[in-house]
VOKOLTOR-623072 format. One line per field, with one value per residue: residue number from 1; residue in one letter; x negated, y negated, z negated of N, C-alpha, C, O in turn. Coordinates in steps of 0.001 Angstrom, whole numbers. Layout:
N
resi: (NUM / ...)
resn: (a / ...)
n_xx: (X / ...)
n_yy: (Y / ...)
n_zz: (Z / ...)
ca_xx: (X / ...)
ca_yy: (Y / ...)
ca_zz: (Z / ...)
c_xx: (X / ...)
c_yy: (Y / ...)
c_zz: (Z / ...)
o_xx: (X / ...)
o_yy: (Y / ...)
o_zz: (Z / ...)
***
This chain:
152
resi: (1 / 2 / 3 / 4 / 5 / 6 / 7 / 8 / 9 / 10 / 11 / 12 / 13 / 14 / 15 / 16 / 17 / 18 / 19 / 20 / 21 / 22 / 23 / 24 / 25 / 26 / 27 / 28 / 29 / 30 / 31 / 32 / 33 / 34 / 35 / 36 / 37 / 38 / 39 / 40 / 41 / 42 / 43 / 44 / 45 / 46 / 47 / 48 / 49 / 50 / 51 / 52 / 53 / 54 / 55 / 56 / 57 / 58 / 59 / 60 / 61 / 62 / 63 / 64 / 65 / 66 / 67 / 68 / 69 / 70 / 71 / 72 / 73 / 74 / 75 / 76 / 77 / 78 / 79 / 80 / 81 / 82 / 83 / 84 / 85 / 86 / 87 / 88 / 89 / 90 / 91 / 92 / 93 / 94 / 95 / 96 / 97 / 98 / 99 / 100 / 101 / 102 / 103 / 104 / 105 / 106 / 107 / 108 / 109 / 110 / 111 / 112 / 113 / 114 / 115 / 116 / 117 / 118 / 119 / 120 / 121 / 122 / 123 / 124 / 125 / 126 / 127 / 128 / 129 / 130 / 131 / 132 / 133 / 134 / 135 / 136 / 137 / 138 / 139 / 140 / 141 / 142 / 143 / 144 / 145 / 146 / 147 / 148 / 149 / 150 / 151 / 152)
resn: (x / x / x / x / x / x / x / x / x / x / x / x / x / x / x / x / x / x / x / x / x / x / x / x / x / x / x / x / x / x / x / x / x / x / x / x / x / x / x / x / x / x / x / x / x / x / x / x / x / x / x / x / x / x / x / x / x / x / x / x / x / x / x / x / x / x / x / x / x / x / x / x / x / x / x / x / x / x / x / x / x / x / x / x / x / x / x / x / x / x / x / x / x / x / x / x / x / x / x / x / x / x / x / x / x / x / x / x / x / x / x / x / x / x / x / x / x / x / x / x / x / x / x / x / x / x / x / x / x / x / x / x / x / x / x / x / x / x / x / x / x / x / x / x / x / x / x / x / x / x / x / x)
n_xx: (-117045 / -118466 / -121871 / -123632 / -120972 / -119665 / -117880 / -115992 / -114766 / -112295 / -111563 / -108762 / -108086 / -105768 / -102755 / -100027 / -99873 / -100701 / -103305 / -106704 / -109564 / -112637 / -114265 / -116669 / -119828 / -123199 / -125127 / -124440 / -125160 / -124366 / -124043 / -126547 / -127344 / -126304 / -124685 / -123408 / -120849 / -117132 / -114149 / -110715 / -107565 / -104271 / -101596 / -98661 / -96408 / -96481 / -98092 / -100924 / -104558 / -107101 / -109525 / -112906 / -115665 / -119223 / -121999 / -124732 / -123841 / -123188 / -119852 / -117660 / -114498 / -111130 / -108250 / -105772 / -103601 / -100527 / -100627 / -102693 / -103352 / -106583 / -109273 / -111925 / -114704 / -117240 / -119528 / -122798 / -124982 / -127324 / -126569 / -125821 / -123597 / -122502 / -119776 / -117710 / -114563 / -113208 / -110371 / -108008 / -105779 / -105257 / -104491 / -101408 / -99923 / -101628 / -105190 / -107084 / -109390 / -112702 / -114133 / -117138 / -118875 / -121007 / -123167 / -122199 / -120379 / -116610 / -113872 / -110294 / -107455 / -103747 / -101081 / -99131 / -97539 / -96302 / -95953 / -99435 / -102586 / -106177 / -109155 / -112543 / -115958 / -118845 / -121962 / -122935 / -122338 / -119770 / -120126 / -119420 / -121403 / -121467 / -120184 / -117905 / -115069 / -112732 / -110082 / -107033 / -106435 / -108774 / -109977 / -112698 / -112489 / -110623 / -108319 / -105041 / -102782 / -100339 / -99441 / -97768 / -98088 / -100034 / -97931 / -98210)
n_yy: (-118093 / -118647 / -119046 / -116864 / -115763 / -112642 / -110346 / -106848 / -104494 / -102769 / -98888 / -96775 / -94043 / -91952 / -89848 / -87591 / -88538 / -90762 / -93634 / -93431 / -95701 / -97154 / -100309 / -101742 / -100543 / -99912 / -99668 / -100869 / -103630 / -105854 / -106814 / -107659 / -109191 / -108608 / -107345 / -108685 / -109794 / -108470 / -109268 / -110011 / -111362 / -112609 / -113433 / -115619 / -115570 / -117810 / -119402 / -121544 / -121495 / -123550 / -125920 / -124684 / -123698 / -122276 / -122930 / -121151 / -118652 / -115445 / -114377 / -111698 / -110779 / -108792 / -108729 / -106635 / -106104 / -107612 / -110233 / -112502 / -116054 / -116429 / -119182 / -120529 / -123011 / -124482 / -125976 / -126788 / -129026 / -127985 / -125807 / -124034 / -123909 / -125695 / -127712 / -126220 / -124219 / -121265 / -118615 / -116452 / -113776 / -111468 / -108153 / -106639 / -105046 / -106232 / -105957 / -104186 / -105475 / -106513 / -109569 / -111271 / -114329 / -117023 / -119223 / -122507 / -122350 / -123440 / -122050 / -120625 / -119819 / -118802 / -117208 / -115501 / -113091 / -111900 / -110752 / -111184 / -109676 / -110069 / -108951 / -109587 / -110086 / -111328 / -112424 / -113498 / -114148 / -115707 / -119021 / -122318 / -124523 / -123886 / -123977 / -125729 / -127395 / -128796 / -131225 / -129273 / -130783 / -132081 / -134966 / -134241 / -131900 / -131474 / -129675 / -128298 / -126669 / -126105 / -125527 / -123729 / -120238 / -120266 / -120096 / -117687)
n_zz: (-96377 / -99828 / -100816 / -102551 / -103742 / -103984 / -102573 / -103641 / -102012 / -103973 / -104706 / -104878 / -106097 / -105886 / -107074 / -108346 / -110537 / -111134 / -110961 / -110430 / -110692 / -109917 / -110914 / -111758 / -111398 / -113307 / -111398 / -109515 / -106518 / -106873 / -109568 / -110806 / -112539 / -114754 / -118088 / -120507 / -121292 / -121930 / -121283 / -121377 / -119991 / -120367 / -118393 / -117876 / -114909 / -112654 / -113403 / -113618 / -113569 / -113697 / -113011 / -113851 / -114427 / -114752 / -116426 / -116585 / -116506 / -114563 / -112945 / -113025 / -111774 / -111953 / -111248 / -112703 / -113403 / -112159 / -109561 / -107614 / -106350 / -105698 / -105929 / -105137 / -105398 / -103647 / -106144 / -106151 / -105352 / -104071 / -102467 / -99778 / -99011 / -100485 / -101632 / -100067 / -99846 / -100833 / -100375 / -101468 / -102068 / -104530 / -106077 / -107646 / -104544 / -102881 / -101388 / -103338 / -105643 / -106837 / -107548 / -107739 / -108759 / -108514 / -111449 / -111216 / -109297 / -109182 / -110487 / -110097 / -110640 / -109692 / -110662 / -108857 / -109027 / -111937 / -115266 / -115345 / -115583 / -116555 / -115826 / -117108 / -116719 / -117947 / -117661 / -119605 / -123130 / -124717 / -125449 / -125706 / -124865 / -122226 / -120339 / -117965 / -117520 / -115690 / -114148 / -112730 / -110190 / -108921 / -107737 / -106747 / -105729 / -103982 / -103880 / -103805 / -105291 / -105387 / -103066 / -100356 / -99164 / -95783 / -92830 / -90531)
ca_xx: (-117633 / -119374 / -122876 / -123489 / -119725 / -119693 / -116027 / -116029 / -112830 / -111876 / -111091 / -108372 / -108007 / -104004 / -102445 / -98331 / -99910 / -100969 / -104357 / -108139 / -110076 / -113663 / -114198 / -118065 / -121057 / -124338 / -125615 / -124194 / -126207 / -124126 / -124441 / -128200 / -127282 / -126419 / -123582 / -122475 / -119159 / -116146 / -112964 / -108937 / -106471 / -102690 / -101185 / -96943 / -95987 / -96467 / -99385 / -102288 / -105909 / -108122 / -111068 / -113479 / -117659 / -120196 / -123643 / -125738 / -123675 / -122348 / -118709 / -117045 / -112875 / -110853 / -107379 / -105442 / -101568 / -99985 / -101219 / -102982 / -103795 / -107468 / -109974 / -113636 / -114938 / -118960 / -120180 / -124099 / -125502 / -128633 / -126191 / -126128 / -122091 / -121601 / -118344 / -116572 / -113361 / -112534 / -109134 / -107522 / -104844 / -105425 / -103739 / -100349 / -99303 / -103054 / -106537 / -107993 / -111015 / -113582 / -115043 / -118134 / -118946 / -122508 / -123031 / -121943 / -118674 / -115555 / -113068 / -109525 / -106478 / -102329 / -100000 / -98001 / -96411 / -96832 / -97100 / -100957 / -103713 / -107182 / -110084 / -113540 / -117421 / -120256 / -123652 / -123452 / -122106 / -118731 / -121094 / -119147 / -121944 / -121954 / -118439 / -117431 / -113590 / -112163 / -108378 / -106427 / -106141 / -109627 / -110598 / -113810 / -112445 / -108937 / -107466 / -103554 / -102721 / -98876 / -99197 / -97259 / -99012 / -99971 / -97241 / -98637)
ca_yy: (-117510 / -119055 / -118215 / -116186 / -115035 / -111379 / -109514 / -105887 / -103995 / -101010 / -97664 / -96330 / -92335 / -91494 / -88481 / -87862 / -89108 / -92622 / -93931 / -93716 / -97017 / -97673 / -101454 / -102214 / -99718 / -101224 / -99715 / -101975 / -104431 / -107344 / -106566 / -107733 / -110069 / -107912 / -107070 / -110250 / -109814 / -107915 / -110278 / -109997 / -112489 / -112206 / -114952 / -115759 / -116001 / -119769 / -120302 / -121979 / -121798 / -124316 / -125531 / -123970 / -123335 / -121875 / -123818 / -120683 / -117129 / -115063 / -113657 / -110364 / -110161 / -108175 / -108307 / -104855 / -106027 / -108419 / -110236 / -114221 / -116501 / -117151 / -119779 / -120715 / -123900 / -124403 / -127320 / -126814 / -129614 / -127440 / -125114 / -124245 / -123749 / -127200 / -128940 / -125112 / -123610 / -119909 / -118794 / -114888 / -113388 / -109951 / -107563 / -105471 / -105353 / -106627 / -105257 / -104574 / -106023 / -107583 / -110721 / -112316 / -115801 / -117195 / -120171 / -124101 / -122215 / -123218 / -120838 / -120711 / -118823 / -119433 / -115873 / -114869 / -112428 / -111510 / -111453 / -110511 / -108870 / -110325 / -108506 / -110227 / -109856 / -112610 / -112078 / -113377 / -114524 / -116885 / -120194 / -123923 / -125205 / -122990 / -124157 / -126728 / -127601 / -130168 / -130622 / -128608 / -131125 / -132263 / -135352 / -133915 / -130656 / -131255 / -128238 / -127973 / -125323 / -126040 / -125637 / -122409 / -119385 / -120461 / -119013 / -117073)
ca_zz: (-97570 / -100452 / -101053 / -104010 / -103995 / -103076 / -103090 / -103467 / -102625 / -105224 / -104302 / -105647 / -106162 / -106335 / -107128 / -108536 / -112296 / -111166 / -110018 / -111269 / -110206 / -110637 / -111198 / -111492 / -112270 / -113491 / -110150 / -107941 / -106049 / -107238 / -110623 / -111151 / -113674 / -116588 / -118655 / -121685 / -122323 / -121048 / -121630 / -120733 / -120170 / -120165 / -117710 / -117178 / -113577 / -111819 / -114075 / -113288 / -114801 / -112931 / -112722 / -114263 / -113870 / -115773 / -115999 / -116628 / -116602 / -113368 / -113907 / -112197 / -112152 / -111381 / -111691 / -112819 / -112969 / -111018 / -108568 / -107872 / -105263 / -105989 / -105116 / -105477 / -104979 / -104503 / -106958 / -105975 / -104441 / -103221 / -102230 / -98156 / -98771 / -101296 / -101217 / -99720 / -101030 / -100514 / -101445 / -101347 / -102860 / -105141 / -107466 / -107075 / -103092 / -101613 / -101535 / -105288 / -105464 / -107712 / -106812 / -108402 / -108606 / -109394 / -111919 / -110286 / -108603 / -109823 / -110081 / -110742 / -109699 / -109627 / -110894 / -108324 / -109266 / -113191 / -115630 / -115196 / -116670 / -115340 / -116323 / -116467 / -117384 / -117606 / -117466 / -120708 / -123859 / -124816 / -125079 / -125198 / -123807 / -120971 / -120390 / -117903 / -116882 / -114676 / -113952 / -111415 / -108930 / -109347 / -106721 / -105476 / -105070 / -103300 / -103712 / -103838 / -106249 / -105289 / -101239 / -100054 / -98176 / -94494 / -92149 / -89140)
c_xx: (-118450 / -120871 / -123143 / -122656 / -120251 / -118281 / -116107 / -114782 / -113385 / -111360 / -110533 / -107957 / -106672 / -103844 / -100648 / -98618 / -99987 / -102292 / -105351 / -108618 / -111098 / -113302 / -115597 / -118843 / -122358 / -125626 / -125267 / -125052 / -126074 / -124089 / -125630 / -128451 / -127114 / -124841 / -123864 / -121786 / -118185 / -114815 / -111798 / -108645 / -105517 / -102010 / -99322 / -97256 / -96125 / -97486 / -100943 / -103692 / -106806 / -108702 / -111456 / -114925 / -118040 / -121688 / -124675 / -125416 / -122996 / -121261 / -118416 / -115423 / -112619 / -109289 / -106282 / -104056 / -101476 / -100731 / -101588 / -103107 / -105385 / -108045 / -111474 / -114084 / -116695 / -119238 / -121681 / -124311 / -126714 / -127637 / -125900 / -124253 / -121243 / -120486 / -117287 / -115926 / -113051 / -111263 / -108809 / -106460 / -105681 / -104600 / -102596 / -100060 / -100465 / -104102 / -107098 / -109338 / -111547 / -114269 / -116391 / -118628 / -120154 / -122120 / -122891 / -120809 / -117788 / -114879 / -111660 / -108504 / -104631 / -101822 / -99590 / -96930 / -97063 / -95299 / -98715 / -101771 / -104997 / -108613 / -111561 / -115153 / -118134 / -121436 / -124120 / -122396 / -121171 / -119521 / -120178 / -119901 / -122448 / -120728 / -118163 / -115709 / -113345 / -110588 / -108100 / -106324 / -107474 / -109914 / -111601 / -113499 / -110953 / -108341 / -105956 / -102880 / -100731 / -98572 / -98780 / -98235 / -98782 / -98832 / -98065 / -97951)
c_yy: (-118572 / -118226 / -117794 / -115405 / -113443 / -110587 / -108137 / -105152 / -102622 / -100015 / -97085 / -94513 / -92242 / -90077 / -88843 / -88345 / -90489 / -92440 / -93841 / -94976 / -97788 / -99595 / -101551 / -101178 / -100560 / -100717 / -100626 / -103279 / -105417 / -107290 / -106584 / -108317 / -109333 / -108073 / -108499 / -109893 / -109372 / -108903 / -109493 / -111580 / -112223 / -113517 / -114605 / -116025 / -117340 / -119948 / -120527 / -122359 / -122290 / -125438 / -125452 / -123538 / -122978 / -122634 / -122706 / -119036 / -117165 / -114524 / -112795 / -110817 / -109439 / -108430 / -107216 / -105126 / -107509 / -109077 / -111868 / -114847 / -117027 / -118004 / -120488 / -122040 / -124264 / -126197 / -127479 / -127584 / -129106 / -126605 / -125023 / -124391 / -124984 / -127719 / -127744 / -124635 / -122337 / -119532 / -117127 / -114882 / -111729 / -109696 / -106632 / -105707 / -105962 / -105478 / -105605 / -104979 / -106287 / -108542 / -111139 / -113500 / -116311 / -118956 / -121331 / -123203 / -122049 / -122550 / -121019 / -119746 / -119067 / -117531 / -116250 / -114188 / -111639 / -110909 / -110556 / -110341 / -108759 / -109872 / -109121 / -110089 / -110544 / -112465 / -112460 / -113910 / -115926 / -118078 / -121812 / -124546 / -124663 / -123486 / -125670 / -127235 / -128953 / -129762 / -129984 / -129965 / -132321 / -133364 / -134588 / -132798 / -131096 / -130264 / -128386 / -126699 / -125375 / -125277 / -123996 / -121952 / -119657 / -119253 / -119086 / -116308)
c_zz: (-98302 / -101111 / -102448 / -104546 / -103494 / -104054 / -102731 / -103513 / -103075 / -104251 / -105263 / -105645 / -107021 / -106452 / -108024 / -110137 / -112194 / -110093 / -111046 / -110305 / -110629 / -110460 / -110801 / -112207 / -112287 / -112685 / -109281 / -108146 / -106416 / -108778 / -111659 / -112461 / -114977 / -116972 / -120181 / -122219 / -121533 / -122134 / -120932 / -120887 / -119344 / -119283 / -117185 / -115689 / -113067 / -112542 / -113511 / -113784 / -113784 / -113515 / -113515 / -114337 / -115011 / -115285 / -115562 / -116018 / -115090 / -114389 / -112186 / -113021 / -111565 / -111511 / -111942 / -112645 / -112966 / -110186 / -108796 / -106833 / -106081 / -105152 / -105975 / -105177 / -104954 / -104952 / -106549 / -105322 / -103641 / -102977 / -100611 / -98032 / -99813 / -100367 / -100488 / -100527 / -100411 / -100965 / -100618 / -102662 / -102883 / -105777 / -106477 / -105606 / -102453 / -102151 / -103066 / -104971 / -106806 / -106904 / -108174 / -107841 / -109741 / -110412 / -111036 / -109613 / -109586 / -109690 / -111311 / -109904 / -110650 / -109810 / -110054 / -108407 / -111010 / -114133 / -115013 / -115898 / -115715 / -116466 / -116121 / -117652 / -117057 / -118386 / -118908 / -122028 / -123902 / -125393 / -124362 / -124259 / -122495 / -120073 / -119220 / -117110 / -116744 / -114019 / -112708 / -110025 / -109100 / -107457 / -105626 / -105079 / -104011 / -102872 / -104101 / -104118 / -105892 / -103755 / -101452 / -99220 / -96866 / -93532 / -90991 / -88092)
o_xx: (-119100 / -120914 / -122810 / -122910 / -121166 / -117909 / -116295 / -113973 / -114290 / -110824 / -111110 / -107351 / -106477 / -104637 / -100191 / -97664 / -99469 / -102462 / -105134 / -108040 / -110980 / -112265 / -115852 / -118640 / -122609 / -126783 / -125950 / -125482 / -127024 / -124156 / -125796 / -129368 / -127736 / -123997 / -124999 / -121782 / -118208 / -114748 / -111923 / -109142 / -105546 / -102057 / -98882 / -98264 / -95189 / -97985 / -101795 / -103914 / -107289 / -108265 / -110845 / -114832 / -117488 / -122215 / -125400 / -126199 / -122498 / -121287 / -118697 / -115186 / -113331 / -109196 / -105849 / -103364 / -102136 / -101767 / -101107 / -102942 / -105350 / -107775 / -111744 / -113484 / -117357 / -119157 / -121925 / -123918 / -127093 / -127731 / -125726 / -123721 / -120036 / -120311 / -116129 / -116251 / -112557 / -110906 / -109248 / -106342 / -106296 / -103826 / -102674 / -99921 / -100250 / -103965 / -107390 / -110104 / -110824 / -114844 / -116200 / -118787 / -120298 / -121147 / -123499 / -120014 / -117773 / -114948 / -111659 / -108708 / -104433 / -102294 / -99467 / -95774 / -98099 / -94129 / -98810 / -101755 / -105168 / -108917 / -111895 / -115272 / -118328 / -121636 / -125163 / -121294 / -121524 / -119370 / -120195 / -119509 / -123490 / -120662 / -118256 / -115667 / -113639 / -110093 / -108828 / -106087 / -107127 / -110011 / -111513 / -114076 / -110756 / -107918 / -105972 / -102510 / -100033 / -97584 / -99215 / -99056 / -97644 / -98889 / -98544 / -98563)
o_yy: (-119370 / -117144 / -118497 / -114577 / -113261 / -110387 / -107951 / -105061 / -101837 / -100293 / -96777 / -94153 / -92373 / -89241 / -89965 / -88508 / -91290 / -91739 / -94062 / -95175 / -98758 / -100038 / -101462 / -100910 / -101545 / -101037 / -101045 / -103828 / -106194 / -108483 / -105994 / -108098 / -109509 / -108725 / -108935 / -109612 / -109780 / -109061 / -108572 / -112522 / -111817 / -114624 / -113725 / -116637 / -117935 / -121031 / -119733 / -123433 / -121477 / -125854 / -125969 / -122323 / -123204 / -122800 / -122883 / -118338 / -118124 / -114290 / -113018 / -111067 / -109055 / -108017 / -106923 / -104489 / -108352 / -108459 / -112525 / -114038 / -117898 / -118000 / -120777 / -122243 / -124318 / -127227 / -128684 / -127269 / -129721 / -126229 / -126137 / -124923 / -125192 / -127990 / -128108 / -124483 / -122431 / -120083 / -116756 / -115555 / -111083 / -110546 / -106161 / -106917 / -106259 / -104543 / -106631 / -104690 / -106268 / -108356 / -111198 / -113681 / -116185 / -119673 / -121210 / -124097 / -121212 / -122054 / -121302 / -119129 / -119383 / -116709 / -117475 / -114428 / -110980 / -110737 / -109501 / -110887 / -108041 / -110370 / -109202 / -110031 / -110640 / -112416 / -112072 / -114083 / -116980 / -117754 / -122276 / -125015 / -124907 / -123060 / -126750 / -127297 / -129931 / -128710 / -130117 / -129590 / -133461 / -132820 / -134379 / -132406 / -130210 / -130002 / -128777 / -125864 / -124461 / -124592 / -123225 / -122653 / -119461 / -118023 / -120107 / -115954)
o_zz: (-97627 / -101696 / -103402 / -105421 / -102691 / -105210 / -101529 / -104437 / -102792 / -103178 / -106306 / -104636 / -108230 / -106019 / -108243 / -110897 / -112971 / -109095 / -112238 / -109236 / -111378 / -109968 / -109600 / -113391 / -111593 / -112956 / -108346 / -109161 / -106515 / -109072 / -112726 / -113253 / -116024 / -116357 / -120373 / -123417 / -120372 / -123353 / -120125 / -121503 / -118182 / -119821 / -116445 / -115335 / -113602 / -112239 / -113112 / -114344 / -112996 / -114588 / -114451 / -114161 / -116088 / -114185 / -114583 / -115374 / -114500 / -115598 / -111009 / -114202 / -110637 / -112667 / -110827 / -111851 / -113575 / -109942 / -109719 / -105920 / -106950 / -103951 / -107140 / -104121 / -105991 / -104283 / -106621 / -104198 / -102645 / -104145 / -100117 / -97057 / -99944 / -99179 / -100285 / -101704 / -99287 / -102006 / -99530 / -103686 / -102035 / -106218 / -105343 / -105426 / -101278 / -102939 / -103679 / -104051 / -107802 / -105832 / -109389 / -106634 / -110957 / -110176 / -109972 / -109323 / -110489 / -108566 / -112509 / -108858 / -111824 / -109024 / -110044 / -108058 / -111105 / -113791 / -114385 / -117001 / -114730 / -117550 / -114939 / -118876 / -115845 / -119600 / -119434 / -121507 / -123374 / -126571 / -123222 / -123190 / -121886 / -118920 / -119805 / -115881 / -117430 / -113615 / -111724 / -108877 / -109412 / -106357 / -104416 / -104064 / -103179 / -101746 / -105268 / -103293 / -106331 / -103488 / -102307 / -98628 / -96441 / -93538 / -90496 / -87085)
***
């Protein structure tokens, strides 16, 4: 785990119409930060949006259709979990979730299976200079956004 991350799985309530599926209420514990901005983004299949940080805002996703391999990376040098990478798969066929991810973690994630529809809210306001991106295959991080799922 990275510190600060916290992943909440969804509950979904089925019936023969579909599904209802809370997401985040502005009760929950990880939710301290505040509501900003509620965003989408539409992503093709094989695509990859990495890396990624925010200097100042937390962000909540979620993704609603299809599915990703995500991963987190902590940038914090005061951080007790610097220099760790988390990685999960969500969406259609795994556990729904939301994850949040505090400012200094990068964060990016690879379609699987799409296209997809990734839902997301940050603590605050769309802000360039809040903004920092570094390429997908980023030295200090060495993450391998190509590598197949570990067989077990």
């Amino acid at each position: 785990m990275i510190e600060g991350v916290v992943i909440k799985n969804l509950v979904r309530h089925t019936d023969e119409r579909g599904f209802f599926q809370e997401v985040i209420r502005n009760t929950d514990d990880f939710f301290k930060e505040g509501f900003g901005q509620l965003s989408y983004s539409f992503v093709y299949q094989g695509v990859i949006k990495a890396w990624h940080l925010h200097k100042v805002q937390s962000q909540w996703t979620a993704i609603v259709k299809g599915a990703a391999k995500v991963a987190l990376h902590d940038c914090r040098k005061d951080s007790a979990t610097y220099g760790k990478t988390l990685e999960f798969i969500t969406g259609d066929g795994y556990q729904p979730l939301v994850y949040k991810f505090p400012p200094g973690v990068a964060h990016g994630y690879k379609c699987i299976n799409g296209p997809m529809l990734v839902l997301y809210v940050t603590s605050g306001v769309y802000d360039t200079s809040d903004e920092q991106r570094m390429s997908h295959d980023d030295k200090n991080i060495g993450y391998d956004w190509l590598k197949g799922s570990e067989i077990k």
